[in-house]
N, C-alpha and C positions, 0 to 999 in steps of 0.2 A: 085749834090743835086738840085733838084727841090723846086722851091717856093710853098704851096701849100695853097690858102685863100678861106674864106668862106664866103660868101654873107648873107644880110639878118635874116632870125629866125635860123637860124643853128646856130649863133653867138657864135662861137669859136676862137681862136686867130691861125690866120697862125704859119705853120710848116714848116721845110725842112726834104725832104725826100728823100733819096737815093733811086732813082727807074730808070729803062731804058723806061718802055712804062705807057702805062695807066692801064692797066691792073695790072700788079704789085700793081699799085698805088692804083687801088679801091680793093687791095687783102686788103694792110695794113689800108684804111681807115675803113672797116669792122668791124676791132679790136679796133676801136672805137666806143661803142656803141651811142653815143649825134650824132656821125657823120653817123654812118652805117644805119639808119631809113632814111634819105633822100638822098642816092645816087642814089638809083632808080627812085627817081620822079624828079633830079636835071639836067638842061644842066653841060656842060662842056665848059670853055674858055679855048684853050691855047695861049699864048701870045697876049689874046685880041681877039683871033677867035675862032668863037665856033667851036665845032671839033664830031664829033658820033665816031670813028672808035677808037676801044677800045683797038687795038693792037699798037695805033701813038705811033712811038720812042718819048722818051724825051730828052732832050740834058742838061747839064750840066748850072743852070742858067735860066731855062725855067720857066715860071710863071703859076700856071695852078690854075685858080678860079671855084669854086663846086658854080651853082648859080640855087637857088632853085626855085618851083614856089612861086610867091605873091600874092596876090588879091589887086588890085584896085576898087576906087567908083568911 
């Protein structure tokens, strides 16, 4: 199981999800609609580093934060 938390206006309550890579992962996040509108425009942390490569394994315990864009003044 993977941790899986949301940053910012996406404002949803972390989940655990049984997935091996990322990909998986943004298959089931899809099937959330409040969540599937900003995966395309969100970075990705995994354990604190951000990560592009959509195929990274995931391990058992791994923490993976969806951090979206914000605006600042």
């Amino acid at each position: 199981m993977v941790i899986v938390e949301f940053m910012g206006p996406i404002n949803e309550n972390k989940i655990e999800l049984d997935v091996k890579n990322l990909f998986e992962l943004k298959i089931k996040l899809q099937e959330i609609p409040a969540i599937a509108k900003w995966l395309d425009l969100s970075a990705v942390a995994v354990n604190d580093v951000l990560v592009e490569d959509i195929d990274m394994e995931l391990k058992n315990g791994d923490r993976v934060v969806v951090l979206p864009p914000v605006c600042g003044g």
